[in-house]
C-alpha positions as CSV (number, residue, x, y, z in Angstrom):
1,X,0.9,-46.5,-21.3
2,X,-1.3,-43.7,-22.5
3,X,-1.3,-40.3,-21.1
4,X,-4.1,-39.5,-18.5
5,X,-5.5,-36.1,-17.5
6,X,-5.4,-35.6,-13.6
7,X,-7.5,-32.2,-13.2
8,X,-6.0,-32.4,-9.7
9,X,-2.5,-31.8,-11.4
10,X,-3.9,-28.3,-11.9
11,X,-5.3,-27.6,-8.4
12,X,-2.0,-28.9,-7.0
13,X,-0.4,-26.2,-9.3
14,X,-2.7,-23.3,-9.1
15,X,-2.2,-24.1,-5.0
16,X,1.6,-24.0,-5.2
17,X,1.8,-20.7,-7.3
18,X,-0.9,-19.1,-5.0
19,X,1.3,-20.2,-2.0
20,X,4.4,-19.8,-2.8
21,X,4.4,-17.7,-5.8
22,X,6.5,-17.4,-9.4
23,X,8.5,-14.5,-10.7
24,X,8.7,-14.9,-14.5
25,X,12.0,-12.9,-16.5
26,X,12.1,-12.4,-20.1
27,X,14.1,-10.3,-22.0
28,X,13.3,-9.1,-25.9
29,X,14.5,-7.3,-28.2
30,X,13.3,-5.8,-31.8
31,X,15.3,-5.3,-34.5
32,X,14.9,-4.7,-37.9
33,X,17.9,-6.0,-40.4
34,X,20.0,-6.8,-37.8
35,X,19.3,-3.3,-36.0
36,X,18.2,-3.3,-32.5
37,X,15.7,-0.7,-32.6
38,X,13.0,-2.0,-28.6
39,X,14.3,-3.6,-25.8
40,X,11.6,-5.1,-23.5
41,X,12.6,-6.1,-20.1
42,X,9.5,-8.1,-18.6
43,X,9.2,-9.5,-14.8
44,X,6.0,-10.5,-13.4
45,X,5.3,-12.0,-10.1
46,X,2.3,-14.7,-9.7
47,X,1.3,-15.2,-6.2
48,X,-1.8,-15.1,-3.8
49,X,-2.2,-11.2,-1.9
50,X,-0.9,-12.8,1.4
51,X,2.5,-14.2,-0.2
52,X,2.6,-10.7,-2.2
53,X,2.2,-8.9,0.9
54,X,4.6,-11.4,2.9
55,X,7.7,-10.1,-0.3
56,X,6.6,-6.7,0.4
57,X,5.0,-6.5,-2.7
58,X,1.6,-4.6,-2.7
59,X,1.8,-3.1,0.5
60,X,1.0,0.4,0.0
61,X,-1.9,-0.8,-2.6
62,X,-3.1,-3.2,0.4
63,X,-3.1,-0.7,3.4
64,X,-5.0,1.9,0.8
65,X,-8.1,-1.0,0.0
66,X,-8.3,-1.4,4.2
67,X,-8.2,2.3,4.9
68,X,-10.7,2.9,1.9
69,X,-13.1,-0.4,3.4
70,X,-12.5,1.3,7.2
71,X,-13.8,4.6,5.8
72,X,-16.7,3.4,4.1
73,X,-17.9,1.2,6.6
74,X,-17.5,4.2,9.0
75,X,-20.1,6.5,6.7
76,X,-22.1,3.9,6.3
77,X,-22.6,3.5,10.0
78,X,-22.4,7.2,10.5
79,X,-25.3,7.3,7.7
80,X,-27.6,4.7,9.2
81,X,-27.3,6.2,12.4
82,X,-29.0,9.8,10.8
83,X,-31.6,7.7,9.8
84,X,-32.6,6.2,12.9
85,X,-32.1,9.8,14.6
86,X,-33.9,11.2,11.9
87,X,-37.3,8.4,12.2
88,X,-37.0,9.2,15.7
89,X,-37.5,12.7,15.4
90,X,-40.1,12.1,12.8
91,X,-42.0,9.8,15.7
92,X,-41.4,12.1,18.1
93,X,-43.2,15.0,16.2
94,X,-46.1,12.6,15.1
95,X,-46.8,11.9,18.9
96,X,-46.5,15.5,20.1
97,X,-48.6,16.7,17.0
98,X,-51.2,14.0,18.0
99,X,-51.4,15.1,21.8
100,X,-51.2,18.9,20.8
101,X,-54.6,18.1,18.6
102,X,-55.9,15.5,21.6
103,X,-55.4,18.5,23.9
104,X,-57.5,21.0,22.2
């Protein structure tokens, strides 16, 4: 029997660590002669945003994004609407400037 690549195997694993997530631990220390001189303590979590957010993991950094996207949708509304106003009152002098100059 000879070992086959499935490239679904991947998808199937990329699916179950976005879903469900991973917490990796390790541990390390650095010595020198026999001398512990660093210890590391490492932990990482692999997940998709919804299973981080499900943990209560990334919670404040995801309700700061959604303010930030509410806010700048809002100025760019606000700004688009000043425009508009702003052609408006640019028509609106145009016309009157025309009839003023009809008039005389």
């Amino acid at each position: 029997m000879r070992p086959q690549k499935n490239e679904e195997t991947l998808v199937d694993v990329l699916d179950v660590l976005l879903r469900d997530g991973a917490v990796v631990r390790a541990d390390a220390i650095i010595s020198v002669a026999g001398i512990p001189l660093v210890g590391l303590k490492l932990t990482a979590a692999l997940a998709g945003m919804e299973t981080m957010n499900e943990y209560g993991l990334f919670e404040q950094w995801d309700v700061e994004r959604r303010q930030t996207a509410i806010t700048r949708r809002q100025h760019k509304n606000r700004k688009n609407l000043e425009r508009r106003r702003s052609a408006d009152e640019l028509d609106t002098l145009s016309i009157d400037g025309q009839r003023d100059a009809d008039e005389e």
